[in-house]
C-alpha angles and dihedrals in degrees: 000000000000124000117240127191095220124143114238121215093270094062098043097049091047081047087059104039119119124224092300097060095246126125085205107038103144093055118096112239114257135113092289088060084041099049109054092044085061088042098058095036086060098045087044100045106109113237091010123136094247107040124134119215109247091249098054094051110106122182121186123196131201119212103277094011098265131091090226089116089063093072132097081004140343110268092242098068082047091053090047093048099053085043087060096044093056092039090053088049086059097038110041085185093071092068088073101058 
C-alpha cells in the first residue's frame, strides 16, 4: 500500500482547535458535541470499519454552522422577500404582478 501523507481526524481537529485545545470549543458539552466527534474520528480512523476515503468526504456548512436559519424559513426566501418589499416601494408597478 501506498503511503499518503493525509491527516486523519485526529490531526485536523487538533489543527482547528482554539486556545483550549477543542475543535469544538463554542459548543456546549453534551451528547451532540459528543456525537459527531465520535462520528469524524470513525469515518477518519485509517483502516477502521467504518473509514471514508478522504475523496469521498463531503462536509456542508451552513452559514453559522447551524441549520437555525432554516426555521421558520431558509434565509434565502427572507432575503427575496425583503428584497421584494423594498423593490415594490420603488415600483409601484411590481405590486400588481
Amino acid at each position: 500500500m501506498a503511503a499518503t501523507n493525509q491527516a486523519g481526524a485526529h490531526d485536523v481537529a487538533a489543527s482547528q482547535a482554539g486556545p483550549t485545545g477543542d475543535p469544538l470549543g463554542s459548543w456546549r458539552e453534551g451528547a451532540n458535541k459528543r456525537t459527531i466527534l465520535d462520528f469524524v474520528q470513525r469515518v477518519t480512523a485509517e483502516g477502521g470499519t467504518d473509514t471514508v476515503p478522504p475523496q469521498e468526504r463531503v462536509a456542508v456548512f451552513d452559514n453559522d454552522g447551524t441549520l437555525w436559519c432554516e426555521k421558520p424559513m431558509p434565509i434565502q426566501l427572507d432575503f427575496i422577500l425583503r428584497r421584494l418589499v423594498v423593490m415594490a416601494e420603488q415600483d409601484p408597478a411590481l405590486r400588481t404582478r
